[in-house]
C-alpha positions as CSV (number, residue, x, y, z in Angstrom):
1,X,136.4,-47.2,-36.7
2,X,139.8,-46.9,-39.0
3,X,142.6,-47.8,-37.3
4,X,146.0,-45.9,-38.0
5,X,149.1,-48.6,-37.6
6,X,152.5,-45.7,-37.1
7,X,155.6,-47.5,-36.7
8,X,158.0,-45.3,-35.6
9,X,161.2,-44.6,-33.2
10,X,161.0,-44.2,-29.5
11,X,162.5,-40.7,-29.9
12,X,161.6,-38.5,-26.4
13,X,157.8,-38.9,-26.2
14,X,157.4,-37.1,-30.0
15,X,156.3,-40.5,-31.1
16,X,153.3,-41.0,-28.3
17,X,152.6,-37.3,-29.2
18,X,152.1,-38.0,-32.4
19,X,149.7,-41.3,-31.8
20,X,147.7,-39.4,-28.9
21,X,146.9,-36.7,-31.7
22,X,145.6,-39.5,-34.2
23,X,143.7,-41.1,-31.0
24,X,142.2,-36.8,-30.7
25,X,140.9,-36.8,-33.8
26,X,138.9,-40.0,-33.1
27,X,141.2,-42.4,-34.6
28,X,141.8,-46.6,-33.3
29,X,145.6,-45.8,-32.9
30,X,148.6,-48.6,-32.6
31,X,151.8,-47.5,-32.4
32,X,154.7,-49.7,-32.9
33,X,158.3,-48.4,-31.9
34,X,161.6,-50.0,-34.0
35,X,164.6,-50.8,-32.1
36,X,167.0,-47.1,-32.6
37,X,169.7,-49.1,-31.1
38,X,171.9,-52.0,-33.2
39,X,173.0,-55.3,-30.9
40,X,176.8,-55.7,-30.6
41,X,177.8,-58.4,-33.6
42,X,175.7,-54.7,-35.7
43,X,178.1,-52.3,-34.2
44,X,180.9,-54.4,-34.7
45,X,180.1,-54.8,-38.4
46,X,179.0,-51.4,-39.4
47,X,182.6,-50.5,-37.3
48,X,184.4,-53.0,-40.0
49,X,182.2,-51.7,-42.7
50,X,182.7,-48.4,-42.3
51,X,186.6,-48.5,-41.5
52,X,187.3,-51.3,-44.1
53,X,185.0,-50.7,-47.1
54,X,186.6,-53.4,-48.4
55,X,185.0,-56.0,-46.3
56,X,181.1,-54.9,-46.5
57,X,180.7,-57.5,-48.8
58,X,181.7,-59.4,-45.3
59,X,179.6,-57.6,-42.9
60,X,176.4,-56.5,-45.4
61,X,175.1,-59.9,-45.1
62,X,175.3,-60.0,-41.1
63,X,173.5,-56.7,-41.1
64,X,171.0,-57.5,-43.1
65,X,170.1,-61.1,-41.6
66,X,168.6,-58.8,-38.4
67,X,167.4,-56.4,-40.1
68,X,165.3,-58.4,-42.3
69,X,164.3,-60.5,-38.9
70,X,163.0,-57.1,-38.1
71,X,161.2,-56.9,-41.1
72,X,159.2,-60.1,-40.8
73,X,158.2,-59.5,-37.2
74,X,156.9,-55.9,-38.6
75,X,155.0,-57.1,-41.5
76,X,153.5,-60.1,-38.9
77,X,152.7,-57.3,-36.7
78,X,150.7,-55.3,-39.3
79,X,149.2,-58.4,-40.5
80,X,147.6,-58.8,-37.2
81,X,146.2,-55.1,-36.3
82,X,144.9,-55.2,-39.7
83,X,145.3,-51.3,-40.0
84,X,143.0,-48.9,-42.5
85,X,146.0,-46.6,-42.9
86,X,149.9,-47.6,-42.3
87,X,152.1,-44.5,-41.0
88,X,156.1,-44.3,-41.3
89,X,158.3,-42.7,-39.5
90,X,161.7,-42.0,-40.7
91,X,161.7,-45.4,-42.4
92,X,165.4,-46.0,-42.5
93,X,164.3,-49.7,-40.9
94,X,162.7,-51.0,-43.6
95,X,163.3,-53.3,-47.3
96,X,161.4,-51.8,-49.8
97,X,160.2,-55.8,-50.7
98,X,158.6,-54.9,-47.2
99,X,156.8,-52.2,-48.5
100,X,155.6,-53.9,-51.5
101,X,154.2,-57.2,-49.3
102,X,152.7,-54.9,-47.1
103,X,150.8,-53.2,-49.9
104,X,149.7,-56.9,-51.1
105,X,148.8,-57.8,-47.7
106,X,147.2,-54.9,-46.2
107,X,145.6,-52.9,-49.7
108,X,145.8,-50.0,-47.1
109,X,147.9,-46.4,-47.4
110,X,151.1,-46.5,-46.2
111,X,152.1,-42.9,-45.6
112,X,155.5,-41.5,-44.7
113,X,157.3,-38.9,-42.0
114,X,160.7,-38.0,-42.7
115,X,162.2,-36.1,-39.7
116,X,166.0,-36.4,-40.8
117,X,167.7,-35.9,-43.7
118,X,166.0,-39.1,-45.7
119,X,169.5,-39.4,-47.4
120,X,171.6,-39.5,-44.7
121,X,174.2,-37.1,-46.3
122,X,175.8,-36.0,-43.4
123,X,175.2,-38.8,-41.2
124,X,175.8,-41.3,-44.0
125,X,179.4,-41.9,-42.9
126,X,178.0,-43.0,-39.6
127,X,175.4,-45.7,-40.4
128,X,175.6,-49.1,-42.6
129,X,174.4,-49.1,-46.8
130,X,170.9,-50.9,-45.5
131,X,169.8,-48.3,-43.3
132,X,171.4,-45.2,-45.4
133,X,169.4,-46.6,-49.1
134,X,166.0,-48.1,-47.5
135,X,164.0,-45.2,-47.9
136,X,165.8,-43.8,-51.3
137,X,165.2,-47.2,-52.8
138,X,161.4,-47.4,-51.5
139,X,159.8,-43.9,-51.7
140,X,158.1,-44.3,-54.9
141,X,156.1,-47.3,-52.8
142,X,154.4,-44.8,-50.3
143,X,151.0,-43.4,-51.3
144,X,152.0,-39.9,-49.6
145,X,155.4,-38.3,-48.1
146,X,155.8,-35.6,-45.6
147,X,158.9,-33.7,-45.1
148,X,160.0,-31.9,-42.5
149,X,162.2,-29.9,-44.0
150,X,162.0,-28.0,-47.5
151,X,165.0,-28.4,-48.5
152,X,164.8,-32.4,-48.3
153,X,161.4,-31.6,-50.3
154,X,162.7,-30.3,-53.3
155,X,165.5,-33.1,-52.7
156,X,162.8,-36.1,-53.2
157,X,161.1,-34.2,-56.1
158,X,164.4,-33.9,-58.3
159,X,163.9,-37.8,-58.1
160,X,160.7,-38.0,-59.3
161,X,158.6,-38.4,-56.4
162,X,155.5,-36.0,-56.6
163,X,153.6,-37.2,-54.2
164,X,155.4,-35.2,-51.3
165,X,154.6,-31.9,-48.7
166,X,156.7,-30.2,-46.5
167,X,155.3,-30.6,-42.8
168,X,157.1,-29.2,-39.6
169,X,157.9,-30.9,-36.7
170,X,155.7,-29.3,-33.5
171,X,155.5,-29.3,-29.7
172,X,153.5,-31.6,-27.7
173,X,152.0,-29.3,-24.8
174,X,151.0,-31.6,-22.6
175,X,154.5,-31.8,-21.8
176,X,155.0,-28.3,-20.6
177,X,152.9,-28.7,-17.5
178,X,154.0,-25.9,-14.8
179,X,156.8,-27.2,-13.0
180,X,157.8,-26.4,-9.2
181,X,161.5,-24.9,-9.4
182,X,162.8,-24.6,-5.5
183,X,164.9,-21.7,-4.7
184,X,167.9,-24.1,-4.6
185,X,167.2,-24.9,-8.0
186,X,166.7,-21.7,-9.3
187,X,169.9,-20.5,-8.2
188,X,171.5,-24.0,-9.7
189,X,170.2,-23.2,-13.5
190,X,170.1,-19.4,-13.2
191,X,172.4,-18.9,-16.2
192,X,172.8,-16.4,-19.0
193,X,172.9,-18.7,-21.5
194,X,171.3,-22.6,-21.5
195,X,171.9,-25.3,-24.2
196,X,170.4,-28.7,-24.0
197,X,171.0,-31.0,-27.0
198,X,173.9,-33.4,-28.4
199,X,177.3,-32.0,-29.4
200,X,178.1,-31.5,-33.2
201,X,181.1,-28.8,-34.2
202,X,179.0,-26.4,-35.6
203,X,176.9,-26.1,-31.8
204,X,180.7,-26.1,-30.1
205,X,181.8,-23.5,-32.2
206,X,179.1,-21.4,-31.1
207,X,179.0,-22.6,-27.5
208,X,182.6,-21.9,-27.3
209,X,182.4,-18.5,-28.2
210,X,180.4,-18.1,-25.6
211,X,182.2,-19.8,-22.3
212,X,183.0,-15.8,-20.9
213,X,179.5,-16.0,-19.9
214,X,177.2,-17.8,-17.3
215,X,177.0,-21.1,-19.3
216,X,174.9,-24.3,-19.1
217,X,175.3,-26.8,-21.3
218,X,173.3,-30.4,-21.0
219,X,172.9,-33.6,-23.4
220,X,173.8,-36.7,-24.3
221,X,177.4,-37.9,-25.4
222,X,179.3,-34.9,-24.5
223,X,182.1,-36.8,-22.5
224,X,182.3,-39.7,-25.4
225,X,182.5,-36.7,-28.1
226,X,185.3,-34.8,-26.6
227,X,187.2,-38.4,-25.7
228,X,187.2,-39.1,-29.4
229,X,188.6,-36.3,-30.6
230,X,191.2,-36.0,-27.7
231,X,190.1,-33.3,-25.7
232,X,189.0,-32.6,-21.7
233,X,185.3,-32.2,-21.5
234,X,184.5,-28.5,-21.2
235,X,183.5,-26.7,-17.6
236,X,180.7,-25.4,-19.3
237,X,179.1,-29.2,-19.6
238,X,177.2,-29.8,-16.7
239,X,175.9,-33.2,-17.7
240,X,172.7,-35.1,-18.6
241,X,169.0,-33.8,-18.5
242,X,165.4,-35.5,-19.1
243,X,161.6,-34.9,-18.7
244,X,160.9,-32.2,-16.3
245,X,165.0,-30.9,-15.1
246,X,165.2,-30.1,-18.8
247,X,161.9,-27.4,-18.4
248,X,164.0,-26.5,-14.9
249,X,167.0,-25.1,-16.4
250,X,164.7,-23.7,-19.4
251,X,162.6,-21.8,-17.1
252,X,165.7,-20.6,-14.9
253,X,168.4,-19.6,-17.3
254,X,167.8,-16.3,-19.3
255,X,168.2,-17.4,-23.0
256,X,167.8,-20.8,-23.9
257,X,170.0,-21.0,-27.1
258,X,168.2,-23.5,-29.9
259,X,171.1,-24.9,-32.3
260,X,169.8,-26.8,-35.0
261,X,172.1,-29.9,-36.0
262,X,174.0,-30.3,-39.6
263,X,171.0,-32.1,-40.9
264,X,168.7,-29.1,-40.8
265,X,169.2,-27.3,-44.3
266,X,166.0,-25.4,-44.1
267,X,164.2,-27.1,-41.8
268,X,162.8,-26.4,-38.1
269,X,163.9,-29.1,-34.8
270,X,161.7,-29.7,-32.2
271,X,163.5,-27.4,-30.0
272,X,162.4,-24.5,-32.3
273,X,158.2,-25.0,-30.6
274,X,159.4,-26.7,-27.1
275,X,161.4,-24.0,-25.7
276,X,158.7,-21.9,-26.7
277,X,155.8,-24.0,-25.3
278,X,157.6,-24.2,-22.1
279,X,157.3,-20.7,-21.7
280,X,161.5,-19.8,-21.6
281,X,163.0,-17.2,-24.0
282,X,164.7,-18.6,-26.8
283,X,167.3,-17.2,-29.3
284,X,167.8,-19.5,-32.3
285,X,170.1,-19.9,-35.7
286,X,168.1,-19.0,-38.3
287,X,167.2,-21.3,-40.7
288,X,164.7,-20.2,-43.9
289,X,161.3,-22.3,-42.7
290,X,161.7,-20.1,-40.0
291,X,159.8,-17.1,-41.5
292,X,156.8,-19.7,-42.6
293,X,155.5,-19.9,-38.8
294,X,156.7,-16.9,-36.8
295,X,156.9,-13.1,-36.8
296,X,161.0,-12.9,-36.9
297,X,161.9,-10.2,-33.6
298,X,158.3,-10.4,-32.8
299,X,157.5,-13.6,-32.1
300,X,161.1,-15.6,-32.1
301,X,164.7,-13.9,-32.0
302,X,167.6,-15.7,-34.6
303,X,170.7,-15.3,-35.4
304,X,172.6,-15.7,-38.6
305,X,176.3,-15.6,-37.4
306,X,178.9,-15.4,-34.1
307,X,178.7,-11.4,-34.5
308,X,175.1,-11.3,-34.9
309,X,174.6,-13.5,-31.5
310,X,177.3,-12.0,-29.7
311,X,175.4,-8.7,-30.2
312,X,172.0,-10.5,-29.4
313,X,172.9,-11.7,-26.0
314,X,174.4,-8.7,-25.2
315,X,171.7,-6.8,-25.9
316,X,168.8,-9.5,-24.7
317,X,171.0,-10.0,-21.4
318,X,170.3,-6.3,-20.9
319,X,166.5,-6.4,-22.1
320,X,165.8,-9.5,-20.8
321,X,161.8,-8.4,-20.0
322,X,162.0,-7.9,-24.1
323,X,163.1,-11.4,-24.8
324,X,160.1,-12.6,-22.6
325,X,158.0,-10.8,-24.4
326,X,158.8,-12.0,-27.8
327,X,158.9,-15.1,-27.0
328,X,155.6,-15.3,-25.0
329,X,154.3,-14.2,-28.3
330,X,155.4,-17.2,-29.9
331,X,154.5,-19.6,-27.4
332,X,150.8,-18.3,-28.2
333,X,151.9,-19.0,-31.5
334,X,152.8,-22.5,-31.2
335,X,149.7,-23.0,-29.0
336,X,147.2,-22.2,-32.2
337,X,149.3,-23.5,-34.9
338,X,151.9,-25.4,-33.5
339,X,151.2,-28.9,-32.1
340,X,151.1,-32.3,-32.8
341,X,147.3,-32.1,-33.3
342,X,147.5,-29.9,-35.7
343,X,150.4,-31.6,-37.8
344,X,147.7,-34.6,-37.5
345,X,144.9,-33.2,-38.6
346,X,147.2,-32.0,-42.1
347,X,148.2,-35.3,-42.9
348,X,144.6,-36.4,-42.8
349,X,142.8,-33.3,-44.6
350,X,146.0,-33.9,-46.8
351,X,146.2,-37.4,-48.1
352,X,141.6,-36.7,-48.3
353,X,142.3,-34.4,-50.6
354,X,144.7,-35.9,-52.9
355,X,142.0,-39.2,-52.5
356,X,144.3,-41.7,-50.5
357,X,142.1,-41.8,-48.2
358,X,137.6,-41.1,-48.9
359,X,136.4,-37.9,-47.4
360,X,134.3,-39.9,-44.7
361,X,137.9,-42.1,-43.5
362,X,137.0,-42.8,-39.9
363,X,133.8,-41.9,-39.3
364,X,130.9,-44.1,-37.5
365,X,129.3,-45.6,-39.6
């Protein structure tokens, strides 16, 4: 049986999704998560590098001492599950000389995922130069990219990498299991308007604008955000949520507001399938892959500016059965186009026909 070696981050379950759909389609499946998080003496050098630019010539070498100890635990780790096809994701993590031995060790595929901007352009000024360059300096080494966004598609082409497709991200369903919501609770999360996600100034802008109604708003790093920039935490943060609270407030609050994050130029987030898979009415920014996957009013409602959401949610609030409706229409949607399983079984038919992989990859022999 071929065996499928992903390495990727431990990112809210999409990374088990994304191995259980591999493991569906009949594949021997290993995933391998990378550490997301740097140790202190990391911090406290990418801090110095990133304040002092001066000194990186200081801190580089501390950074890259772990991460290339990372790198040779992950290329012992391949070595062992001796893998038929090697799958990236992200790839921020690792040397392109990693690549390379891992092409003369293995004489397997190594594919790649990209789920963020691969260039770190917005996020550049919070990461260190190893992490930011990795991927630029090693994407001619992978036998097949997939993008999750176009706009980071055309991006990778203009440098001369051909060998690249634009692939969406997708919901896992399994995770959107009915969920018992007590009265108690219902009443908690009944709001107008729900956000769940991290805080970046384009979201507050629009969350702000919207603070005269009934809002929720949940995530990570709220409290540090607004303490860095010298503010008081807004009233309309209610704090952190995970697994099923998050389908809780979804299912209880009228519109569940989807704001994509700076890094989305064209692209769709997670968000974008799981608020419809869980069965909640969503309203969302739009962003141009949008129209590639759903029936725009039909099947998902958008917005382009304040004004145009302002007049959404006041006219959703009032047609509320309307909203359901739509948006039941594109949870059927995700449900036959949208999942991990199908993303899988793309990057298989995919790389078969572009001969990466021979037509018969993973059948009994």
């Amino acid at each position: 049986m071929a065996k499928i070696f992903i390495s990727a981050p431990d990112f809210y379950g999409i990374d088990s999704a994304i191995k259980e759909s591999f493991e569906q389609l009949g594949y021997d499946t290993v995933l391998s998560n990378y550490r997301t998080k740097q140790n202190l003496l990391e911090r406290i050098s990418t801090k110095i590098g990133l304040k002092s630019p001066s000194l990186k010539f200081i801190v580089n070498p501390v950074l890259k001492y772990y991460l290339n100890e990372e790198n040779k635990k992950f290329i012992e780790t391949v070595k062992k599950e001796e893998p038929s096809l090697i799958f990236i994701i992200k790839g921020d993590h690792l040397f392109p000389d990693t690549l390379k031995e891992l092409k003369r060790q293995n004489k397997c595929p190594i594919i790649a995922y990209i789920w963020d901007d691969p260039f770190y352009s917005y996020a550049g000024s919070f990461t260190d130069d190893l992490r930011k360059s990795n991927f630029e300096q090693g994407m001619d080494l992978y036998d097949y990219i997939f993008v999750y966004d176009t706009f980071y598609v055309e991006q990778i082409k203009k440098r001369g990498i051909l060998n690249v497709k634009y692939l969406p991200l997708a919901a896992d369903l399994k995770g959107f299991k009915n969920v018992a919501i007590s009265e108690e609770e219902q009443n908690k999360y009944n709001y107008d308007i729900c956000f769940v996600g991290a805080p970046y100034p384009n979201r507050i802008k629009i969350l702000e604008s919207l603070k005269h109604y009934s809002l929720g708003v949940y995530g990570d790093g709220w409290s540090k955000y607004f303490l860095s920039i010298g503010k008081t935490t807004p009233s309309y943060y209610k704090g952190k949520a995970m697994g099923d609270k998050v389908l809780k407030i979804y299912l209880s609050s009228k519109i569940v507001l989807n704001i994509h994050d700076p890094e989305a130029r064209e692209g769709l987030n997670t968000r974008t399938f799981d608020i419809l898979a869980s069965g909640a009415a969503e309203m969302v920014d739009w962003k141009k892959n949008l129209e590639m996957h759903f029936k725009i009013g039909k099947e998902i409602v958008t917005f382009k500016d304040n004004i145009d959401l302002l007049s959404s949610v006041e006219y959703y609030l009032k047609n509320h059965d309307l909203l359901r409706e739509i948006s039941n229409n594109g949870r059927r949607r995700v449900r036959d186009e949208h999942t991990w399983i199908h993303r899988a079984n793309c990057i298989i038919n995919t790389i078969k026909e572009h001969g990466i992989i021979s037509k018969d990859f993973g059948l009994v022999k």
